[in-house]
C-alpha positions, 0 to 999 in steps of 0.5 A: 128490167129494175134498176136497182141501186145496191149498197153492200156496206149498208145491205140495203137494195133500192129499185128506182124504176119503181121508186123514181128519182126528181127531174133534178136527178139527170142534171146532178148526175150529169154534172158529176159527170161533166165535172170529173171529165173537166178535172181530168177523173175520167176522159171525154170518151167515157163521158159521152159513154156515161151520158148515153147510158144515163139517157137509156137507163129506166129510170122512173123520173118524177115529171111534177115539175120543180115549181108545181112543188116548190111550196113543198119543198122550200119548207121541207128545206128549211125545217130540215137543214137540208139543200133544195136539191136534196129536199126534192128528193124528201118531197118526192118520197112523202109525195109517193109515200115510198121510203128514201134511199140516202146518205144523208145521216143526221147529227144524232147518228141517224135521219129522222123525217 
């Protein structure tokens, strides 16, 4: 079964089984996470519910580890404006030729690559 991301505002529908995410993606969402359960957003026990969930979703996860593309994505950073975190999102998609789902507008009103 995909995976699928929907934003409704934007009308947009994004299946990251298919697509895939960087080995970054579980430690940013579970960092979320981990904050909002810190500073009393959500309890622990819907924490502990999240995270499992997270671990079972079918998630295609890119396993090109971080450093086998750090030459790419260090200059995708810098020549962009953007953060590692999200440069490795960038690589991946030019690296699987895929589109990008994000949110991520540039000051002319829209991202250009």
């Amino acid at each position: 079964m995909p995976m699928l991301l929907k934003d409704v505002n934007a009308g947009y529908t994004v299946n990251i089984t298919r697509h895939g995410v960087p080995e970054i993606w579980i430690a940013e969402v579970s960092n979320i996470l981990t904050m909002a359960a810190g500073k009393g957003r959500i309890t622990e026990g819907l924490l502990n519910d999240s995270l499992a969930l997270l671990a079972a979703l079918p998630v295609k996860i890119d396993r090109l580890t971080f450093l086998e593309c750090a030459s790419r994505v260090f200059p995708l950073a810098r020549k962009r404006g953007l953060t590692v975190y999200n440069a490795c999102y960038l690589e991946l998609s030019l690296r699987m030729d895929a589109g990008l789902a994000t949110l991520i507008v540039a000051s002319s009103g829209s991202a250009s690559w």
